[in-house]
VEXTI-245899 format. One record per residue (C-alpha): x, y, z; chain; residue in three letters. Coordinates in steps of 0.2 Angstrom, whole numbers, m for minus. Each point is the difference from the previous one (the first is absolute). Layout:
N
<kolza u="X" v="Y" w="Z" fidren="A" lumro="Ala"/>
...
//
This chain:
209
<kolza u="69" v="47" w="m33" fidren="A" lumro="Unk"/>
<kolza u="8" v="m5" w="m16" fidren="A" lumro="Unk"/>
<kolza u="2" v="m18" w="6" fidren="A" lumro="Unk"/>
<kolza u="m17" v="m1" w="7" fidren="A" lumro="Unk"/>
<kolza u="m8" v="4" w="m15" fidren="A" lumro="Unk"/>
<kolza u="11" v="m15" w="m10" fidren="A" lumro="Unk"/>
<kolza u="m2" v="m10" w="14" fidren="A" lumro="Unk"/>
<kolza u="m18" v="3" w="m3" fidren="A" lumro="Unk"/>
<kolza u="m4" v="4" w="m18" fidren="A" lumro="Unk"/>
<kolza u="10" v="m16" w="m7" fidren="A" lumro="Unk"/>
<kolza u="m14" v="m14" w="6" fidren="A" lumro="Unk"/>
<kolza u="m16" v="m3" w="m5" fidren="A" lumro="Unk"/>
<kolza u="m13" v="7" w="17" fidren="A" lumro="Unk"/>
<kolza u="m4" v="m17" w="5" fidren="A" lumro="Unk"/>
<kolza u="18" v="m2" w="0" fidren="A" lumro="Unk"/>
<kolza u="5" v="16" w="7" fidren="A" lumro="Unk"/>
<kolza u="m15" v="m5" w="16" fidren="A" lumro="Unk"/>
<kolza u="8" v="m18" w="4" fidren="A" lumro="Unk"/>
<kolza u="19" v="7" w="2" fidren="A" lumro="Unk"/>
<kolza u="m7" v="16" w="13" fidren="A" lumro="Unk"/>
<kolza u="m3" v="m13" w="13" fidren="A" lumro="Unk"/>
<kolza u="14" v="0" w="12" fidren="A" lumro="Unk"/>
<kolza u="5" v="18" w="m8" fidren="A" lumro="Unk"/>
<kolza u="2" v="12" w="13" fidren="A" lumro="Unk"/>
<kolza u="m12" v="16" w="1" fidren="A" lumro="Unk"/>
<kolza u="6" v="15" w="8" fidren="A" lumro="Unk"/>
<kolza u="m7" v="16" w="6" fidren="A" lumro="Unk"/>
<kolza u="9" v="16" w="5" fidren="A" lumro="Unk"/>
<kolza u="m8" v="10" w="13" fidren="A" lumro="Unk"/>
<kolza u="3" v="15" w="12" fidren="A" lumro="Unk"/>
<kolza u="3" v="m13" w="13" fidren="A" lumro="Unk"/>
<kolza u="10" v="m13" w="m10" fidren="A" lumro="Unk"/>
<kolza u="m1" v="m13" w="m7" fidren="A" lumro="Unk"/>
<kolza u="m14" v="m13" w="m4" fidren="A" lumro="Unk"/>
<kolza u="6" v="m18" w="m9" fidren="A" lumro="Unk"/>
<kolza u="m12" v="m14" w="m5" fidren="A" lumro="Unk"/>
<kolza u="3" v="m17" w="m10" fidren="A" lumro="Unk"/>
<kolza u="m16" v="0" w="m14" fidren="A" lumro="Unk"/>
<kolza u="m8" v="m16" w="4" fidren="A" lumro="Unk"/>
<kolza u="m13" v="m1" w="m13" fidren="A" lumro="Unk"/>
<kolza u="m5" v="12" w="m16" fidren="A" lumro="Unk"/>
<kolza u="m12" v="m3" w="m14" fidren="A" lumro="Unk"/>
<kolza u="3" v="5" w="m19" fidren="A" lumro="Unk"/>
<kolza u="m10" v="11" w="m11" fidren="A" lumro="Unk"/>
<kolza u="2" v="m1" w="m20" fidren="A" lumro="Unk"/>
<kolza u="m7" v="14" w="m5" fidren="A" lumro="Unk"/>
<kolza u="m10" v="3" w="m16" fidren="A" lumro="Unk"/>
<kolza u="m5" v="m17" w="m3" fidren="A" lumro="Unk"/>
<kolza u="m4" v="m3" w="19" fidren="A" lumro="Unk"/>
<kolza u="m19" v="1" w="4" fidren="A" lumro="Unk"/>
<kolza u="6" v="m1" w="19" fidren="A" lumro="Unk"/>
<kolza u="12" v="16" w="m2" fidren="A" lumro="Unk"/>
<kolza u="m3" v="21" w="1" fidren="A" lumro="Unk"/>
<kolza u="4" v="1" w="m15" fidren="A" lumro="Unk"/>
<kolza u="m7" v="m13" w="m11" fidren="A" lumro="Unk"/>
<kolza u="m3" v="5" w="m17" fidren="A" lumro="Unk"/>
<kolza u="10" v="14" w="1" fidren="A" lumro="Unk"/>
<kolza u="m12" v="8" w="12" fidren="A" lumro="Unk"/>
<kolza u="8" v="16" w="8" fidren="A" lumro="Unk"/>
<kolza u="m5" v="11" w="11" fidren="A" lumro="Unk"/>
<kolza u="9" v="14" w="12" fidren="A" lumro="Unk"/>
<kolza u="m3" v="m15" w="13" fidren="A" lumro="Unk"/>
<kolza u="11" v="m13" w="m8" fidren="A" lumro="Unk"/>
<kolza u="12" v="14" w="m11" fidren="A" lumro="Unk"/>
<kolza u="16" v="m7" w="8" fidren="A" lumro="Unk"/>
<kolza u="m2" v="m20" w="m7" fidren="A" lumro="Unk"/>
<kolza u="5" v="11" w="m16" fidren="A" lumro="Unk"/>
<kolza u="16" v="5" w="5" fidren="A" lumro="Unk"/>
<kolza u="17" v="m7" w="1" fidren="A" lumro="Unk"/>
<kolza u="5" v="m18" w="9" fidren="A" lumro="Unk"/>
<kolza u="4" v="3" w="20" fidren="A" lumro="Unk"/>
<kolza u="m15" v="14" w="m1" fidren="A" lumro="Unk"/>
<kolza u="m9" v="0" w="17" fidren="A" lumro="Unk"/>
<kolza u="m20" v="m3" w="m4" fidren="A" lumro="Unk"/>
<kolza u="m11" v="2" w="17" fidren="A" lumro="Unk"/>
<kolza u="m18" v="m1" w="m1" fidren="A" lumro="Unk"/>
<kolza u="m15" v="2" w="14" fidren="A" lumro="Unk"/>
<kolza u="m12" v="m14" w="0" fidren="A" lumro="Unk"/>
<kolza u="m14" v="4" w="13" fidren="A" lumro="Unk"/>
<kolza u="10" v="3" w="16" fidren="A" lumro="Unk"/>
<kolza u="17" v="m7" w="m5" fidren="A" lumro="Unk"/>
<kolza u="15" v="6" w="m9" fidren="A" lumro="Unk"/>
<kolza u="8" v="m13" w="m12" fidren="A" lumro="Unk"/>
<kolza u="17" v="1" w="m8" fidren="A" lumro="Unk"/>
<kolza u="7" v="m8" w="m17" fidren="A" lumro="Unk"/>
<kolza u="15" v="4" w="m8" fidren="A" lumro="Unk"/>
<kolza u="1" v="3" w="m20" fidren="A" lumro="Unk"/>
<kolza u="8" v="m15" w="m8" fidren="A" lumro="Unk"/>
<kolza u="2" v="4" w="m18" fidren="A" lumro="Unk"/>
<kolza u="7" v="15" w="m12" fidren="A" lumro="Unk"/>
<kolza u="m8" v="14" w="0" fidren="A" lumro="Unk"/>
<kolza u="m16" v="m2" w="m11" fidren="A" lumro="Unk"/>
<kolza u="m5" v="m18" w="4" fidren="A" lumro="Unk"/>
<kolza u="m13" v="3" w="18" fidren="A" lumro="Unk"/>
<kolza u="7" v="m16" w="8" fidren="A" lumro="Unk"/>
<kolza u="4" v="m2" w="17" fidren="A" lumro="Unk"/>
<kolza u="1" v="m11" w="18" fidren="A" lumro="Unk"/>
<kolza u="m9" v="3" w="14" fidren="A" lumro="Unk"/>
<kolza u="8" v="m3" w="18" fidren="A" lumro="Unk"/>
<kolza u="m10" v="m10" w="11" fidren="A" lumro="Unk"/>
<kolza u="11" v="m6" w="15" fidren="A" lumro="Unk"/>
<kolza u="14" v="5" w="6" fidren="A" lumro="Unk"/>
<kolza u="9" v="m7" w="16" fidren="A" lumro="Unk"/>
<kolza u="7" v="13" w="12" fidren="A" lumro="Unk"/>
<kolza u="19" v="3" w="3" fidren="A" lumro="Unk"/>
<kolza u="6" v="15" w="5" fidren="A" lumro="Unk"/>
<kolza u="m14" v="12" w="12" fidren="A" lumro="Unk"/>
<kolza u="m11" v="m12" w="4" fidren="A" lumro="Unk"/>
<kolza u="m3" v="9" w="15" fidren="A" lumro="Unk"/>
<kolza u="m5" v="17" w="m10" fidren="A" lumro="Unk"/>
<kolza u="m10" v="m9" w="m11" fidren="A" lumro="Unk"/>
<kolza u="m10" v="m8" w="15" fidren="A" lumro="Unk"/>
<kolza u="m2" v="17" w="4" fidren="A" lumro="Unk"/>
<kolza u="m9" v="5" w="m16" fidren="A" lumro="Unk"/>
<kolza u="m9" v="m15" w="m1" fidren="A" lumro="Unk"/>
<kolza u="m4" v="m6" w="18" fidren="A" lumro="Unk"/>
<kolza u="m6" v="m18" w="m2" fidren="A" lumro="Unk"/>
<kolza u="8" v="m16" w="3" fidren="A" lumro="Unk"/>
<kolza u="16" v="m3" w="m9" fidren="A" lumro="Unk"/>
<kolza u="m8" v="m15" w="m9" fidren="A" lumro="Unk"/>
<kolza u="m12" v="10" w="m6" fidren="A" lumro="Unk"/>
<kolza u="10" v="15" w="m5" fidren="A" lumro="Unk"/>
<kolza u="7" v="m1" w="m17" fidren="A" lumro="Unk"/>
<kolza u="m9" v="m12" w="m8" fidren="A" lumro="Unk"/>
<kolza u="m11" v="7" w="m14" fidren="A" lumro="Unk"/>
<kolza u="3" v="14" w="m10" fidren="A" lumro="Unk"/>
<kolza u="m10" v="15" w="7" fidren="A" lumro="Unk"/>
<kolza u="7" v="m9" w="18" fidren="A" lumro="Unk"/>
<kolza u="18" v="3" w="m7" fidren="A" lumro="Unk"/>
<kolza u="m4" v="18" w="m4" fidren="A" lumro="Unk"/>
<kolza u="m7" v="7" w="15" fidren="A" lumro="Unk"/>
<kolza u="16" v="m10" w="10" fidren="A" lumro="Unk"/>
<kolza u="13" v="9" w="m10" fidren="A" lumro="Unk"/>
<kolza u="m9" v="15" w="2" fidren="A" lumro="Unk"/>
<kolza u="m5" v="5" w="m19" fidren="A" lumro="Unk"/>
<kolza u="m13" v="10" w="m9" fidren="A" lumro="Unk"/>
<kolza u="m2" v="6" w="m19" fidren="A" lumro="Unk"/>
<kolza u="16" v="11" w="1" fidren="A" lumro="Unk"/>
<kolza u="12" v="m11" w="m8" fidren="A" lumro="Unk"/>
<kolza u="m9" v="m4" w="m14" fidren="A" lumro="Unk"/>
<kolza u="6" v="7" w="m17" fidren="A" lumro="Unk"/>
<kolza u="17" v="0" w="7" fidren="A" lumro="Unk"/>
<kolza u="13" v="m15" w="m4" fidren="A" lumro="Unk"/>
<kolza u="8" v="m11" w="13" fidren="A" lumro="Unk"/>
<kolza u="15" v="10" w="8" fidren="A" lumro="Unk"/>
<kolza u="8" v="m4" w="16" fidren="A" lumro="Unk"/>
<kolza u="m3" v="19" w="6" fidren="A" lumro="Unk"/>
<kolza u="m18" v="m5" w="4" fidren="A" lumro="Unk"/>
<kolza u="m4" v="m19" w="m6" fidren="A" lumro="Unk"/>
<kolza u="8" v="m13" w="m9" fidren="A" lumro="Unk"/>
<kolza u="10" v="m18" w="m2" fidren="A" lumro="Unk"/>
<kolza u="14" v="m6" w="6" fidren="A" lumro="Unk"/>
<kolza u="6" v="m13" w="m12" fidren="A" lumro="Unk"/>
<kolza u="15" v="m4" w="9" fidren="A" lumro="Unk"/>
<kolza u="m9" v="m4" w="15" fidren="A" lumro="Unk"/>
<kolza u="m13" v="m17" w="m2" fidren="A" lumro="Unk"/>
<kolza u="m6" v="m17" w="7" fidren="A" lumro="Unk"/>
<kolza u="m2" v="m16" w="m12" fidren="A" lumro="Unk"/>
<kolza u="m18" v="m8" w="3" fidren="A" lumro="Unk"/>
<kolza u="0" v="m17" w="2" fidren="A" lumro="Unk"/>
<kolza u="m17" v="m1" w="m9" fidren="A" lumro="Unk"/>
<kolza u="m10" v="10" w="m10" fidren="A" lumro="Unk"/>
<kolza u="m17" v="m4" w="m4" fidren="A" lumro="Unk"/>
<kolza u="m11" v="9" w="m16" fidren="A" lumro="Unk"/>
<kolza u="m18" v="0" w="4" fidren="A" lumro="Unk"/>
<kolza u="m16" v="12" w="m9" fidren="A" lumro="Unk"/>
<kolza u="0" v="19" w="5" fidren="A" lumro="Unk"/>
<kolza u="m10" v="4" w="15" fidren="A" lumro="Unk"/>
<kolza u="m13" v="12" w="m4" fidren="A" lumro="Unk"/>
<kolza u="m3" v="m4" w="m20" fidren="A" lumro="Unk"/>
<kolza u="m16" v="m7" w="m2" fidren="A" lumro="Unk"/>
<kolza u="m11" v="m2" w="m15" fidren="A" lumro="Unk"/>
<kolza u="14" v="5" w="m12" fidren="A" lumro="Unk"/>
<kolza u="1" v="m16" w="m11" fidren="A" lumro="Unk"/>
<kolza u="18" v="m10" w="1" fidren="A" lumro="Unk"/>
<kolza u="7" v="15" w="8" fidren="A" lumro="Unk"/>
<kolza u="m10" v="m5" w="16" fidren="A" lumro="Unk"/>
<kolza u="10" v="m17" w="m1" fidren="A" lumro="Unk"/>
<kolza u="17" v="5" w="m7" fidren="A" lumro="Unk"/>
<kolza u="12" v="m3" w="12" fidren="A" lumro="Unk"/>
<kolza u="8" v="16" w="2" fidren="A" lumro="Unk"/>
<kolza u="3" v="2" w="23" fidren="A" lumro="Unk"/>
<kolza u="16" v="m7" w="5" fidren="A" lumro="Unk"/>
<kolza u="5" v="m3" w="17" fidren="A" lumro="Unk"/>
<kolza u="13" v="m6" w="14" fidren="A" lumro="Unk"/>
<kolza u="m8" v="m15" w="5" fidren="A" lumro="Unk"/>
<kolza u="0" v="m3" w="16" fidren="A" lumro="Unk"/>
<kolza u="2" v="20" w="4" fidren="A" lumro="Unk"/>
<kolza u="m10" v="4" w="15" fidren="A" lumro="Unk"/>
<kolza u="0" v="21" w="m9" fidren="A" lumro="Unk"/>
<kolza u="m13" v="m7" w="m17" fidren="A" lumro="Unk"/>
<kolza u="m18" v="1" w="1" fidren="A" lumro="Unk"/>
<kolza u="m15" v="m10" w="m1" fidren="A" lumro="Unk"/>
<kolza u="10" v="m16" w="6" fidren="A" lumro="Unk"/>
<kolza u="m3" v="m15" w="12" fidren="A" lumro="Unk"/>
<kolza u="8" v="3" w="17" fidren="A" lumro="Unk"/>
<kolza u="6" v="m18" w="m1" fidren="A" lumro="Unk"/>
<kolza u="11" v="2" w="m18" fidren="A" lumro="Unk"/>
<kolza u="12" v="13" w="11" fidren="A" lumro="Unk"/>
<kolza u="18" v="m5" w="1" fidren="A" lumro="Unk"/>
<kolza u="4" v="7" w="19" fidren="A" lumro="Unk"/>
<kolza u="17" v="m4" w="0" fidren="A" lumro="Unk"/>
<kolza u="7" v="9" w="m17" fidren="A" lumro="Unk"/>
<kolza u="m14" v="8" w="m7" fidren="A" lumro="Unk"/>
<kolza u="0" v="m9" w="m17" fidren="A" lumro="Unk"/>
<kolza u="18" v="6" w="m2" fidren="A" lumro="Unk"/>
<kolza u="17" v="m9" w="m4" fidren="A" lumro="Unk"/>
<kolza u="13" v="m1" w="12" fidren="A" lumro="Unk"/>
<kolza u="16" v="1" w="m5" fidren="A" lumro="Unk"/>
//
């Protein structure tokens, strides 16, 4: 946890948000083990962000774990959907990345089974991503850990491209609507909100090596 929280706590958010993509998520469950590349996360700055939870400072039981220590799990319910972020910062500065997409590695098959739609449609968008992996509220407040959630650093894929573009979902919040602060694989077939005909089918937006 150490190196996550370095690894973490060492860059600025926006930073931090860009160098997820390719990292690998991974999820310890009862049945085994569920891997994911992140395909496309959006930063949130805190205090000074009219487009964050806790913008001036605002906090609430809700959003109490943006206060705590870099590689601090945040989850949130927005109406139907789960949504999860991950602390960014030392403890006492409310910033944080929220994951949008993530590509499916290992148990793709379980998490068609919690999420029964069409693969192209399973895991891109962040209450998608959730419901897929199989995750409520009960992580949040706890720190990433490889008994139950986590990165792998060790573990990751090199995007060929990544493209910045305004959060999705930020309206009538002044230059936070515009800022460019959701970063994604371009070309990933796992981000949302994008045209069919961008997908890269062959390698996903990925290097090869």
């Amino acid at each position: 946890m150490i190196a996550i929280e370095r690894f973490l706590s060492t860059r600025t958010t926006p930073e931090i948000a860009v160098i997820l993509l390719g990292k690998q998520l991974r999820l310890q469950t009862s049945s085994g083990v569920l891997t994911a590349w992140i395909t496309e996360t959006e930063a949130y700055l805190g205090a000074r962000d009219a487009g964050a939870h806790a913008y001036q400072n605002h906090q609430t039981p809700r959003n109490r774990a943006l206060w705590q220590s870099a590689g601090t799990i945040y989850i949130y319910q927005m109406r139907a959907w789960c949504l999860l972020n991950i602390v960014t910062q030392a403890a006492g500065t409310p910033e944080c990345v929220l994951i949008r997409g993530i590509e499916p590695d290992a148990g793709l098959e379980r998490m068609q089974q919690q999420r029964p739609v069409p693969i192209a449609n399973l895991t891109n968008g962040p209450g998608k991503l959730m419901q897929a992996l199989g995750l409520d509220k009960t992580l949040n407040g706890q720190t990433l850990q490889p008994a139950t959630l986590s990165l792998d650093l060790s573990h990751y894929r090199q995007p060929e491209q990544v493209v910045a573009t305004p959060r999705i979902g930020i309206v009538n919040k002044g230059e936070w609507t515009t800022a460019p602060l959701r970063y994604f694989v371009a070309g990933n077939p796992f981000v949302s909100k994008i045209s069919r005909r961008t997908i890269d089918h062959e390698h996903h937006g990925w290097m090869t090596r």
